[in-house]
Backbone as CSV, one residue per row, in Angstrom:
resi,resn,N_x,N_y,N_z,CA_x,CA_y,CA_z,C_x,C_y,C_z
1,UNK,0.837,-1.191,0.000,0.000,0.000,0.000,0.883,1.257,0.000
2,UNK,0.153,2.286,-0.196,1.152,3.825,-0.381,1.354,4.235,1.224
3,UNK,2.753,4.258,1.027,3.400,5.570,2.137,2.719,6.602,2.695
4,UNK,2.919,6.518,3.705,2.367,7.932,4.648,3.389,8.358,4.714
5,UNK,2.748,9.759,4.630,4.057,11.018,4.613,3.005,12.428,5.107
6,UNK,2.127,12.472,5.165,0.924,13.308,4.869,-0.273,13.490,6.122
7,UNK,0.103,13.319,7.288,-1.037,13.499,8.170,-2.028,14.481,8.587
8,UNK,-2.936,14.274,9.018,-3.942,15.021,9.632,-4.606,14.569,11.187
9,UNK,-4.410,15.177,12.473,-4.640,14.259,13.270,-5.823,15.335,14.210
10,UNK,-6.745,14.189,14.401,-8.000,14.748,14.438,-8.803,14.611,15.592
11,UNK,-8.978,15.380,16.717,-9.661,15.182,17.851,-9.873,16.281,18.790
12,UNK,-9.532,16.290,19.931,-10.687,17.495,20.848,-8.879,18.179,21.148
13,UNK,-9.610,19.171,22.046,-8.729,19.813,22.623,-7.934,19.101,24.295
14,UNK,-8.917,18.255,24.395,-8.658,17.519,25.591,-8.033,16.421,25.546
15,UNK,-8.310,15.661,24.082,-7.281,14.725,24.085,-5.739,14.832,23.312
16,UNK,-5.722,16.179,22.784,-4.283,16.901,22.093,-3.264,17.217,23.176
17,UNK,-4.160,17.412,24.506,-3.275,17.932,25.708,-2.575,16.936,26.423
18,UNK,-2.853,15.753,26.347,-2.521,13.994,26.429,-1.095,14.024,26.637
19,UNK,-0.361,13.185,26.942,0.972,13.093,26.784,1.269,12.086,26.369
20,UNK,0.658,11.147,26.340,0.040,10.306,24.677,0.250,10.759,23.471
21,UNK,-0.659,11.799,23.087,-1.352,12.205,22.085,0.331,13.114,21.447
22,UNK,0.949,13.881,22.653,2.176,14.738,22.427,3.077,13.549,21.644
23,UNK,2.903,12.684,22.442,4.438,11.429,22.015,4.278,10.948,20.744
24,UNK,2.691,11.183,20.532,2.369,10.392,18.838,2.778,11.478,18.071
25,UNK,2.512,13.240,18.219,2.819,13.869,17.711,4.383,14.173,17.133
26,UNK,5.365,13.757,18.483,6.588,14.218,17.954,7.189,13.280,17.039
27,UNK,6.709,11.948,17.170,6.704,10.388,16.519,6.773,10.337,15.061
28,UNK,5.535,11.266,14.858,4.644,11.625,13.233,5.519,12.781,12.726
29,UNK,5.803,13.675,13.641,6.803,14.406,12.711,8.056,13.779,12.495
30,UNK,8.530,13.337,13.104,10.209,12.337,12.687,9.964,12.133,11.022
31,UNK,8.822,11.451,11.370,8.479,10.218,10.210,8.129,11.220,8.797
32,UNK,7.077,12.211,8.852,6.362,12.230,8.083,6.803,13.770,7.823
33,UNK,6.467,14.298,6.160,6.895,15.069,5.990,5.877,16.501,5.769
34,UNK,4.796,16.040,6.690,3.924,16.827,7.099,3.233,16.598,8.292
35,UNK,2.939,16.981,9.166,1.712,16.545,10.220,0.954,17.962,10.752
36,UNK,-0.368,18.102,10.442,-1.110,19.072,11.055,-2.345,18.427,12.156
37,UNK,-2.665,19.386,13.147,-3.901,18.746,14.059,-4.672,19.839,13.840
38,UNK,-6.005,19.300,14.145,-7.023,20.090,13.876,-7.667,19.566,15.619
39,UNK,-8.387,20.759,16.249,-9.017,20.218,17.224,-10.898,20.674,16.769
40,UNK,-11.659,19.668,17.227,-13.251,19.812,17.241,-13.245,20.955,17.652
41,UNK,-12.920,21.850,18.876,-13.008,23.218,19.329,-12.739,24.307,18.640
42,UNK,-11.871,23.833,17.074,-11.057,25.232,16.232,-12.545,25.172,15.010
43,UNK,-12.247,25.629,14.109,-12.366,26.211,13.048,-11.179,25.611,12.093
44,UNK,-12.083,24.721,10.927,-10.956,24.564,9.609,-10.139,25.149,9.156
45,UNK,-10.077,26.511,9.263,-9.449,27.253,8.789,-8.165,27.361,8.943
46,UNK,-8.073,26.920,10.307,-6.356,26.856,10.628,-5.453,25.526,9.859
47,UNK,-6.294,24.760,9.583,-5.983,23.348,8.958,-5.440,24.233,7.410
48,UNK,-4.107,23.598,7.349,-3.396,23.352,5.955,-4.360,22.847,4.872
49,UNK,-4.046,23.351,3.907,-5.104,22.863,2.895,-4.603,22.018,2.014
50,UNK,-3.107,21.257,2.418,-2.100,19.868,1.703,-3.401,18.826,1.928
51,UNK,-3.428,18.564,0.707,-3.961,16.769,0.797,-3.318,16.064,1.583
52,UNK,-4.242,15.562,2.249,-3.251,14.173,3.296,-3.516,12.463,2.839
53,UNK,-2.206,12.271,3.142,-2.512,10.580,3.173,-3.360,10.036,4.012
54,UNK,-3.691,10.569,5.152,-4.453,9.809,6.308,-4.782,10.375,6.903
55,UNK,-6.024,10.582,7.837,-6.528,11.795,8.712,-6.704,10.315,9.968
56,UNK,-5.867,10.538,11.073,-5.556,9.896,12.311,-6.650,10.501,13.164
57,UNK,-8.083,9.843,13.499,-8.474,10.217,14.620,-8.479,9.615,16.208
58,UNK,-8.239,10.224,17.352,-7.669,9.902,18.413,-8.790,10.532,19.157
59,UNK,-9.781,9.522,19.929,-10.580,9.828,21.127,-11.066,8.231,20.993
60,UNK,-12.787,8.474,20.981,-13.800,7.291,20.777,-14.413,7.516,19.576
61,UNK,-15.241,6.592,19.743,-16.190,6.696,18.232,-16.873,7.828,17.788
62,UNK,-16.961,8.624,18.843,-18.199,10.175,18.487,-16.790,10.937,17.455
63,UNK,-15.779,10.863,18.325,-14.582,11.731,17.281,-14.423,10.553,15.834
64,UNK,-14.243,9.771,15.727,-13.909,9.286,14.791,-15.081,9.286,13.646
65,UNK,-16.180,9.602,14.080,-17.504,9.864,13.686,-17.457,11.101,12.802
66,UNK,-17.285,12.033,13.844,-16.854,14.066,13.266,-15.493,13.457,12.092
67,UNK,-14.619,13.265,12.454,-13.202,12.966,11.586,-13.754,12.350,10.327
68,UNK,-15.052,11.322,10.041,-15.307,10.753,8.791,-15.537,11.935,7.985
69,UNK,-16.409,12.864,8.926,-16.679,13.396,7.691,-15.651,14.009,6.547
70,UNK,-14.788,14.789,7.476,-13.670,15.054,6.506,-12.887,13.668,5.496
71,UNK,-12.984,13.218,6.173,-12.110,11.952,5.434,-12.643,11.698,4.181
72,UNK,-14.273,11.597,4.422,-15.005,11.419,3.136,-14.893,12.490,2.118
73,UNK,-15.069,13.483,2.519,-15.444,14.696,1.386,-14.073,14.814,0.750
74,UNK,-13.162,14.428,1.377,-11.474,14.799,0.496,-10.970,13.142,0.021
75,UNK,-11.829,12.118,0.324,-11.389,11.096,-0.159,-9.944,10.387,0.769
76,UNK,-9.656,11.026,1.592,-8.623,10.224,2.656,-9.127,9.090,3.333
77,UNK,-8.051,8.207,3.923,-8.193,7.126,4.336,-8.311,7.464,5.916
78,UNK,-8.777,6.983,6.853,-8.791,7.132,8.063,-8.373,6.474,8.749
79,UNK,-7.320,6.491,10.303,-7.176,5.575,11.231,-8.417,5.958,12.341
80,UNK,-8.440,5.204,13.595,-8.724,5.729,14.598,-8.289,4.795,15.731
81,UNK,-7.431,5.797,16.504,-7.059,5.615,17.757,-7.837,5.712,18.699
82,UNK,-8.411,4.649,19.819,-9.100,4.286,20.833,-8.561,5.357,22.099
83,UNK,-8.841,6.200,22.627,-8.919,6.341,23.564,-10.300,6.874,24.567
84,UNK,-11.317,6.237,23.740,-12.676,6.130,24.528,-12.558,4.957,25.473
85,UNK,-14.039,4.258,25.037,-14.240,2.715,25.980,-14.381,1.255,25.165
86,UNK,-14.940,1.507,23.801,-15.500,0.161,23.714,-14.851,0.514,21.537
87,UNK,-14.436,1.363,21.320,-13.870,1.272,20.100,-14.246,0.535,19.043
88,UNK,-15.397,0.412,18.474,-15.614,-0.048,17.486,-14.792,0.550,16.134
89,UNK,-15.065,1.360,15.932,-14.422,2.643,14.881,-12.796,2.650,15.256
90,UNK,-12.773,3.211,16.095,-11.154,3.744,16.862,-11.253,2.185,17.280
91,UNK,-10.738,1.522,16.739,-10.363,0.233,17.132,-8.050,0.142,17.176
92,UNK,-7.480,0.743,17.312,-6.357,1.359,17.502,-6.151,1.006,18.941
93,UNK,-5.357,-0.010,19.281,-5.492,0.169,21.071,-4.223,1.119,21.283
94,UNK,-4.310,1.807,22.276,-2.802,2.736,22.935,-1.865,1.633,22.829
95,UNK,-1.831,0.723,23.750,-0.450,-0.543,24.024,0.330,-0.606,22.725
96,UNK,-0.897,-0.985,21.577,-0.408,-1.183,20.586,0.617,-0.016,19.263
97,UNK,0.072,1.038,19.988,0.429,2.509,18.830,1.485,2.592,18.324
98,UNK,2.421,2.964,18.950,3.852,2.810,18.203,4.251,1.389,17.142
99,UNK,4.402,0.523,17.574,4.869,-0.673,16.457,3.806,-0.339,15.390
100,UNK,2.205,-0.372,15.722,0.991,-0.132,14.553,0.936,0.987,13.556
101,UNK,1.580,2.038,14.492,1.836,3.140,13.333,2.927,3.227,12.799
102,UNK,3.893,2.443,12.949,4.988,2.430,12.179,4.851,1.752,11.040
103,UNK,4.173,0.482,11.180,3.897,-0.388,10.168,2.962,0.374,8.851
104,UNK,1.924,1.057,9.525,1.029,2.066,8.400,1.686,3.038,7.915
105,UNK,2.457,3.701,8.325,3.610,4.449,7.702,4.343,3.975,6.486
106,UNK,4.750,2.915,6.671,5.582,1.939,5.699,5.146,1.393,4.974
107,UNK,3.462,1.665,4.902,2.507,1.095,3.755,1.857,-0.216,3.983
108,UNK,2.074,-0.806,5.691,1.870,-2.151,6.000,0.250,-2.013,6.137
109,UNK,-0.457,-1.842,5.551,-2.069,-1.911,6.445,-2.973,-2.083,5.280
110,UNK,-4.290,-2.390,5.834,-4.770,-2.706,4.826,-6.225,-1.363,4.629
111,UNK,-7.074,-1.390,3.802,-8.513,-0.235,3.883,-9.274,-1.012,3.721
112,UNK,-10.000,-0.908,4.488,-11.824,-1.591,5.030,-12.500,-0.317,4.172
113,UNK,-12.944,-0.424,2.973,-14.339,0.467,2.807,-15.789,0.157,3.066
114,UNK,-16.151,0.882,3.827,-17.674,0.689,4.514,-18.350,1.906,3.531
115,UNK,-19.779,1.292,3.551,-21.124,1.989,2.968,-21.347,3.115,3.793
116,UNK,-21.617,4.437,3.192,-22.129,5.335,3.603,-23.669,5.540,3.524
117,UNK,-24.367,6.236,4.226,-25.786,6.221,4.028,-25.699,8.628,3.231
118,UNK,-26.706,8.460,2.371,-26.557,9.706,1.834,-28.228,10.091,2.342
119,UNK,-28.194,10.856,3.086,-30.014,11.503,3.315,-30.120,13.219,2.773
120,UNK,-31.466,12.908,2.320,-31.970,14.182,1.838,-32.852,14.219,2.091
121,UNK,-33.087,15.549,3.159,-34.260,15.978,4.025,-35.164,17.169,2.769
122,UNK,-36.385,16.488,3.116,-36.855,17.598,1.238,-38.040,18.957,2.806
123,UNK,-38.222,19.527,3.031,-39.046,20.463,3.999,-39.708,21.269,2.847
124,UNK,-40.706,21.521,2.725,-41.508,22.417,1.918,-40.351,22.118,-0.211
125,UNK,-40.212,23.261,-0.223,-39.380,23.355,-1.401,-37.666,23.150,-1.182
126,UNK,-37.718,23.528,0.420,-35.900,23.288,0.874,-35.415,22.013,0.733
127,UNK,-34.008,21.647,0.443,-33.796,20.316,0.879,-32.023,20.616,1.552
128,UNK,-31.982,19.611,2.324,-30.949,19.388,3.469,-30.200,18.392,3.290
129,UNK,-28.997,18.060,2.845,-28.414,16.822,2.957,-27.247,16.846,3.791
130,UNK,-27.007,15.506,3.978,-25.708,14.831,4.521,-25.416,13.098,4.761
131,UNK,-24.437,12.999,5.033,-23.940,11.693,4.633,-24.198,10.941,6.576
132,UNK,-23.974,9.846,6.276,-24.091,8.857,7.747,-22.758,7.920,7.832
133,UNK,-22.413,7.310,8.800,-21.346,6.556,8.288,-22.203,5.211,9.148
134,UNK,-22.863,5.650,10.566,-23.037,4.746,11.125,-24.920,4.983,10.657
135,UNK,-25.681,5.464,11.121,-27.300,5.684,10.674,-27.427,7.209,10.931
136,UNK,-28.729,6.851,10.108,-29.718,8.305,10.320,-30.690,7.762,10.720
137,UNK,-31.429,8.717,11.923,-32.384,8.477,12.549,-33.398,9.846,12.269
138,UNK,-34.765,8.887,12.535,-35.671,9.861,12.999,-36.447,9.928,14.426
139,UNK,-36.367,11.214,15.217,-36.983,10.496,16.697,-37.757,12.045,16.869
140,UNK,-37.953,11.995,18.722,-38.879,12.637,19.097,-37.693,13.434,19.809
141,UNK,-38.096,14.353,19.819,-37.053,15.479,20.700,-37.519,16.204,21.607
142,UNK,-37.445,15.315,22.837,-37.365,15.474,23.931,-39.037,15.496,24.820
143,UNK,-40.039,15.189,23.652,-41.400,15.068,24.235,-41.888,13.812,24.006
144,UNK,-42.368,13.444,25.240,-42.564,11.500,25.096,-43.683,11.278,24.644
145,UNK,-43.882,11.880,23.036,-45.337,11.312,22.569,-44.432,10.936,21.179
146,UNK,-45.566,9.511,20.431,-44.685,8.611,19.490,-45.057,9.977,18.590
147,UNK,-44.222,9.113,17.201,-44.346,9.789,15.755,-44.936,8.440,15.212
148,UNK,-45.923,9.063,14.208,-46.118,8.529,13.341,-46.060,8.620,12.057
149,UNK,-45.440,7.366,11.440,-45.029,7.803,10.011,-45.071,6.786,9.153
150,UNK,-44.952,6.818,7.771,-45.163,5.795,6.661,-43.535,5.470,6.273
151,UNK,-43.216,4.180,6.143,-41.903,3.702,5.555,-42.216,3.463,3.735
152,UNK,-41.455,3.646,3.017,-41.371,3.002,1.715,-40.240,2.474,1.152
153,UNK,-40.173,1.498,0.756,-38.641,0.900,-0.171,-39.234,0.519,-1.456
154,UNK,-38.260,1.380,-2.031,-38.556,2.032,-3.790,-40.183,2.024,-4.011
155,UNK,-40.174,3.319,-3.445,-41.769,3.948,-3.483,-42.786,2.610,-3.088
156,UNK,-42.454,1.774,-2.414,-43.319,0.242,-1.846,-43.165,0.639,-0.469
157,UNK,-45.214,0.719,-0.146,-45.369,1.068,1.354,-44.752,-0.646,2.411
158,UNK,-44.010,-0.256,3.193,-43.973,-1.433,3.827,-44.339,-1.863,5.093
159,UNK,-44.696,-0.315,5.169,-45.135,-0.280,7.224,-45.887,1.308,7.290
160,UNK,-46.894,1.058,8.094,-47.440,2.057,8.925,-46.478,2.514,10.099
161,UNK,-46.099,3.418,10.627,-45.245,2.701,12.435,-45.704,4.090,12.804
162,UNK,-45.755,3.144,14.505,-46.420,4.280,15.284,-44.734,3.959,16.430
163,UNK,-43.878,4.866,16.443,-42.920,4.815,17.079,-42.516,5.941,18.047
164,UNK,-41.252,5.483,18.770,-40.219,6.596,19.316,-39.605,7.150,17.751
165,UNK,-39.312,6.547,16.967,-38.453,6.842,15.557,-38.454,5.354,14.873
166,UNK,-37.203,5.835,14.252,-36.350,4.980,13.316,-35.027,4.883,12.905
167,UNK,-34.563,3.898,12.877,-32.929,3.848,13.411,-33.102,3.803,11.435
168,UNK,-32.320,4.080,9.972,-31.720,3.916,9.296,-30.505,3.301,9.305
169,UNK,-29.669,2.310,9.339,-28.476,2.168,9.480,-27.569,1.437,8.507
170,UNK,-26.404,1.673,8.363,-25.513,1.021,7.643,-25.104,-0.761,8.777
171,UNK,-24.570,-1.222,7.894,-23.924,-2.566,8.516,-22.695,-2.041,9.495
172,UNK,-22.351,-0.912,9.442,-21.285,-0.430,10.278,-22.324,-0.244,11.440
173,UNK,-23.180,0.572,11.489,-23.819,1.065,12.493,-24.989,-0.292,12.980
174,UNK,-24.329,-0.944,12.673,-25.206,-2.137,13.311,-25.064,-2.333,14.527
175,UNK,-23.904,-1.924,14.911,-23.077,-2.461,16.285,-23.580,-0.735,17.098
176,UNK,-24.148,-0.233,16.496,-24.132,1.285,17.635,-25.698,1.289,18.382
177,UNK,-26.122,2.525,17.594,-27.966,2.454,18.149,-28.344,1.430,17.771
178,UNK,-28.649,1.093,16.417,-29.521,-0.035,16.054,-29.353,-1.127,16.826
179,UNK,-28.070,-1.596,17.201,-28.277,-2.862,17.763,-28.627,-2.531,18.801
180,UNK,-29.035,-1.416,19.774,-29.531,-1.210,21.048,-30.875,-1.247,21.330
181,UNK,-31.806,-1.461,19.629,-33.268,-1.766,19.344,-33.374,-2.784,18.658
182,UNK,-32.524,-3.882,18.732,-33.218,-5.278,18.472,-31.935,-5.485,17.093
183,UNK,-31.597,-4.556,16.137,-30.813,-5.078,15.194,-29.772,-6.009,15.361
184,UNK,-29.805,-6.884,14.590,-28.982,-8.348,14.187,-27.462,-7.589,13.724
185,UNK,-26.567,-7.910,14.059,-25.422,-7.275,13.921,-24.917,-8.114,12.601
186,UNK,-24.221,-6.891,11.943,-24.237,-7.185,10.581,-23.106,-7.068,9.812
187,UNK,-21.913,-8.329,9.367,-20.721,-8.140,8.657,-20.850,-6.658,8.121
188,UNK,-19.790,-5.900,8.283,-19.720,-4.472,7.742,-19.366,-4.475,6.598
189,UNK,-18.882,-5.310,5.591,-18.989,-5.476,4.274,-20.222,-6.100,3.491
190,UNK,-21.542,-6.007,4.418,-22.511,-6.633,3.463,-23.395,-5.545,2.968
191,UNK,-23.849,-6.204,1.640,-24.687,-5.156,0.753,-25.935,-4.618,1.068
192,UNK,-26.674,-4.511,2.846,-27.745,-3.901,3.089,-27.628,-2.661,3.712
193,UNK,-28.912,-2.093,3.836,-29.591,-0.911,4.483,-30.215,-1.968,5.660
194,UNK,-29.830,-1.325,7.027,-31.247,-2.012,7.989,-32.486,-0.502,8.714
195,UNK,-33.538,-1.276,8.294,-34.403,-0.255,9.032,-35.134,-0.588,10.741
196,UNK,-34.701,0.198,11.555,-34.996,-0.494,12.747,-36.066,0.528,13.540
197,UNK,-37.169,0.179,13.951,-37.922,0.848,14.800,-37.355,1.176,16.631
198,UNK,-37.612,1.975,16.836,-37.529,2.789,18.126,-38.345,2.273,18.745
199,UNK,-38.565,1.679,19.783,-39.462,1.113,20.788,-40.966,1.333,19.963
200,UNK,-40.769,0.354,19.122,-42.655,0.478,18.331,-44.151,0.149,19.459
201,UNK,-44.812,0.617,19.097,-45.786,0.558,19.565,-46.725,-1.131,19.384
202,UNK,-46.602,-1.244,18.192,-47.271,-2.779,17.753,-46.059,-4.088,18.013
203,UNK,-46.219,-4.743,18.588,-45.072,-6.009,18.823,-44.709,-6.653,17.313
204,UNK,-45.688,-6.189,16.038,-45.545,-6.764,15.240,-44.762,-6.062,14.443
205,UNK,-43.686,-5.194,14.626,-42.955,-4.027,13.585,-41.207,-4.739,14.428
206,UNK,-41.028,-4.918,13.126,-39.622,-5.911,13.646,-38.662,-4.725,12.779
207,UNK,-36.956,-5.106,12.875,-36.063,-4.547,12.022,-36.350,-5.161,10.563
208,UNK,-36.403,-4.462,9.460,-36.134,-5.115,8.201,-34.608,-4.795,8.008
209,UNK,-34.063,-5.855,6.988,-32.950,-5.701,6.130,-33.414,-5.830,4.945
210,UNK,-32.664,-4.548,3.488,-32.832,-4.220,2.838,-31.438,-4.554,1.853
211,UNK,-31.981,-4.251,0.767,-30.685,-4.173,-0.063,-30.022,-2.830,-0.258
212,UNK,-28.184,-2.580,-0.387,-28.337,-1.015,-0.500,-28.013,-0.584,-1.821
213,UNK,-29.044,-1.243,-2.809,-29.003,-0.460,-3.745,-30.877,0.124,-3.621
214,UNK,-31.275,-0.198,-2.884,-33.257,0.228,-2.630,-32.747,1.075,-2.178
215,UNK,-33.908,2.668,-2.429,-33.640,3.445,-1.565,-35.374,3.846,-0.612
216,UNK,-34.994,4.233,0.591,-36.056,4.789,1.487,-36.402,5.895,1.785
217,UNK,-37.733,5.842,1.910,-38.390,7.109,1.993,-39.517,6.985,3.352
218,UNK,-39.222,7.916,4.177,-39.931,7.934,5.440,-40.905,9.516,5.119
219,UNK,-41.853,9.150,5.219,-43.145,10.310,5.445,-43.687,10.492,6.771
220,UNK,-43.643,11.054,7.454,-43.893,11.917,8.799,-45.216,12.454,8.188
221,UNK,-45.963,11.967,9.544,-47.623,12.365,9.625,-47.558,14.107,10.183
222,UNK,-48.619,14.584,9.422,-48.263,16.488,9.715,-48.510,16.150,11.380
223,UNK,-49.549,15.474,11.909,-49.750,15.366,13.374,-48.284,15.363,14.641
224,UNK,-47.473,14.446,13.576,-46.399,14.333,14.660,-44.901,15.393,14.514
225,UNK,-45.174,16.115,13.205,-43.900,17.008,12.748,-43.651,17.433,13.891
226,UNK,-44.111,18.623,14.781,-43.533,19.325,15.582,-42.897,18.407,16.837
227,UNK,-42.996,17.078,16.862,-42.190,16.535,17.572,-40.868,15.788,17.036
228,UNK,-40.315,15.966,15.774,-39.749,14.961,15.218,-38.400,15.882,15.063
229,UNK,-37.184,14.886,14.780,-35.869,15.936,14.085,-35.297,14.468,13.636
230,UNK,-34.203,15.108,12.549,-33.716,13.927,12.125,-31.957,14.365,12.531
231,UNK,-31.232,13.193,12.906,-29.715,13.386,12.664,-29.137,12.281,12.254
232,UNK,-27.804,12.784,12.194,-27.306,11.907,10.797,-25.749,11.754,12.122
233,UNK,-25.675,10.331,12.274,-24.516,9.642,12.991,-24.827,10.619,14.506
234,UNK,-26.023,11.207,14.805,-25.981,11.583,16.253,-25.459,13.043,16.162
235,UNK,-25.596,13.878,15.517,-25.439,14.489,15.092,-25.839,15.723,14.148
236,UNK,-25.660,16.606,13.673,-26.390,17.717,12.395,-27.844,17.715,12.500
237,UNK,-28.391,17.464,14.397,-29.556,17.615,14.555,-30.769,18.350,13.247
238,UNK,-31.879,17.885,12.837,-32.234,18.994,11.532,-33.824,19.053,12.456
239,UNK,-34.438,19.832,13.081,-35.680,20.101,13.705,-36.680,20.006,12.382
240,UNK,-37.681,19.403,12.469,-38.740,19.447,11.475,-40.035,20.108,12.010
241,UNK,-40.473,20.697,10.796,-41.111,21.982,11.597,-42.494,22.098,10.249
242,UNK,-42.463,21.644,9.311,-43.362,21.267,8.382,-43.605,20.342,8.039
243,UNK,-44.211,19.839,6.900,-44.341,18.615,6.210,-43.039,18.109,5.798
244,UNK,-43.075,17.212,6.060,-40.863,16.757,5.285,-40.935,15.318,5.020
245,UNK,-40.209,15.316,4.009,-40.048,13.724,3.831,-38.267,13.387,3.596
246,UNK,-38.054,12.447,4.431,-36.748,11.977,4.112,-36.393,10.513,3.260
247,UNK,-35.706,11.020,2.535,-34.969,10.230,0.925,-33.379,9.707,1.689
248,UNK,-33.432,8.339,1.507,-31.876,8.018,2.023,-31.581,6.761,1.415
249,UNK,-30.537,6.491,0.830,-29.993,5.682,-0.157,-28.633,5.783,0.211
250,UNK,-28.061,4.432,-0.262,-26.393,4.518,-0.152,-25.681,5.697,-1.115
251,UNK,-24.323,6.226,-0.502,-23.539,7.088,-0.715,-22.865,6.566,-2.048
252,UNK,-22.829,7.266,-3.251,-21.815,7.215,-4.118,-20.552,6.379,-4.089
253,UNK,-19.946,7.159,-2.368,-18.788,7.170,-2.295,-18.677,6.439,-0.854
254,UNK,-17.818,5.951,-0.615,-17.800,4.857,0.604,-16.264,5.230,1.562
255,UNK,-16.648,5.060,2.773,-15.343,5.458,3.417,-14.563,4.465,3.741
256,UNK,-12.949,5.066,3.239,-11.798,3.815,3.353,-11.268,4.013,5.145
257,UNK,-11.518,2.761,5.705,-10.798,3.140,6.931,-9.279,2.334,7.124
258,UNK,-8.467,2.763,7.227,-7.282,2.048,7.460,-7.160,0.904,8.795
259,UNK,-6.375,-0.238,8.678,-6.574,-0.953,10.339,-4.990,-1.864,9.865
260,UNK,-4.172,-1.984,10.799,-3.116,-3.216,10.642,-3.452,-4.038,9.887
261,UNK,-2.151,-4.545,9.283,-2.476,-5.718,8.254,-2.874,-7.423,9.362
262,UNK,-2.850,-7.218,10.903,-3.625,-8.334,11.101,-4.833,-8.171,11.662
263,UNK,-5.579,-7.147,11.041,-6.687,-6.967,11.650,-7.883,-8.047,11.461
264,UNK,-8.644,-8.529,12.282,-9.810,-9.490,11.736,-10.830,-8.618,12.501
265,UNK,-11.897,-8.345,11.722,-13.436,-7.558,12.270,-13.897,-8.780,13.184
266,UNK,-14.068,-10.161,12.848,-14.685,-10.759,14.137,-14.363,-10.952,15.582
267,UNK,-12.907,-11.083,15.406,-11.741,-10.910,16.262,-11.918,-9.792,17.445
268,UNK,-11.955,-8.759,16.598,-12.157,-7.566,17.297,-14.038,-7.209,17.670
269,UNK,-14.663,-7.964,17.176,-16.308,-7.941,17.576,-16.071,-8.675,19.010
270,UNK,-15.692,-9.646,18.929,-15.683,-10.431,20.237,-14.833,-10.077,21.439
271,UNK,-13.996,-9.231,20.841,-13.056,-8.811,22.039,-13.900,-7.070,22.536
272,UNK,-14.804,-6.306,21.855,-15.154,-5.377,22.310,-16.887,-5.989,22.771
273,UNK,-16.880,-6.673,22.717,-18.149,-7.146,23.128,-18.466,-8.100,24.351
274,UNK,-17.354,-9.031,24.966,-16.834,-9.432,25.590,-17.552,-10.583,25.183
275,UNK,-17.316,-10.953,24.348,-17.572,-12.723,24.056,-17.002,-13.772,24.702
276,UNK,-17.479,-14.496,25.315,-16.972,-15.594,26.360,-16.524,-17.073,25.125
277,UNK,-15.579,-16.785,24.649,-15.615,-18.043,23.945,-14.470,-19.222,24.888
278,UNK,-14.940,-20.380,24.825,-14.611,-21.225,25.369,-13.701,-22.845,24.061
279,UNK,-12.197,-22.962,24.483,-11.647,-23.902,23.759,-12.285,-25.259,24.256
């Protein structure tokens, strides 16, 4: 694989202050013949505008979450360094950092591309987009009365639901919200969309899996708009405040995440999940 020479390292202001985070820094400059940080607290603007080989994010999954987005829109590859709790994303352990980033430096690693989810919020004549890496949801914000709304896959009604929401999710985001409402956890290289209900009202409204080349369309009853908002990975909260319908289909473009060349996804499912396996 290609040389790193080119970084971008991506996280809060709290975890830049690390003495960790310092040691990776002086590490990356030895090596590389660029390294800039950007913290969640700044403004892009201070960020170099060099293409990078790799945008390194360092916290938990919410940062490595913010960090996709850039990664996606410029087409970079992403690491992420764990220093949350349970690392799905930032699957990078500390113990491991030094030997692991030396090896990705030297071109040793391999890219996992995962499905993006692309939503377009349509409100009157406006429309709103953005990308998901893990789901887009629709819920109630902050008033405990359901929404009700119509599902469709390729303009095919498939459900009435009287819910808290609706989880949208990629096979990445199988392992986040969705699986916290019943979703079947799902190889992150497989070709679906899952649609998962929010604590439904009818026992009979299960998760579907979809294909991700179908795309979905959720219609919000005018009754429940003023309780509803949609966000995209937990996030880019969008308040709905009229009639709106949301359009969401897989992304064009798919994000490459970088991981060691001995990385195994099940490996690492069972070790952040605490799987009791027995020889």
């Amino acid at each position: 694989m290609k040389k790193i020479r080119k970084v971008l390292i991506y996280s809060t202001s709290l975890f830049l202050k690390k003495n960790e985070t310092n040691s990776i820094i002086k590490y990356l400059s030895k090596k590389c013949a660029l390294v800039d940080t950007y913290s969640l607290d700044e403004n892009f603007d201070k960020v170099s505008t060099a293409k990078y080989d790799l945008v390194l994010s360092i916290g938990g999954d919410g940062i490595f979450l913010s960090a996709s987005k850039y990664a996606y829109l410029n087409s970079t590859p992403i690491l992420g360094l764990n220093f949350g709790r349970i690392g799905f994303l930032a699957d990078l352990d500390k113990k491991d950092l030094q030997s692991k980033i030396k090896e990705v430096l030297e071109g040793n690693y391999v890219v996992d591309k995962r499905t993006l989810l692309s939503g377009d919020v349509v409100v009157d004549d406006k429309k709103y987009k953005s990308i998901s890496l893990n789901d887009i949801v629709i819920n109630n914000r902050g008033i405990l009365k359901m929404i009700e709304m119509n599902i469709y896959v390729n303009e095919n009604l498939i459900t009435k639901q009287r819910s808290d929401g609706v989880i949208i999710a990629t096979p990445t985001g199988s392992t986040a919200y969705a699986m916290s409402n019943g979703c079947p956890i799902v190889s992150p290289n497989s070709n679906v969309i899952c649609i998962v209900p929010i604590a439904p009202h009818s026992y009979g409204q299960r998760s579907v899996i979809i294909n991700n080349n179908d795309n979905v369309l959720i219609e919000i009853n005018k009754k429940s708009i003023k309780n509803a908002q949609v966000t995209f990975d937990g996030s880019n909260n969008l308040t709905l405040e009229s009639p709106s319908k949301i359009v969401i289909k897989k992304s064009k473009k798919q994000l490459m995440i970088v991981h060691p060349c001995n990385y195994d996804y099940f490996s690492a499912l069972s070790k952040k999940l605490k799987y009791e396996i027995k020889s």
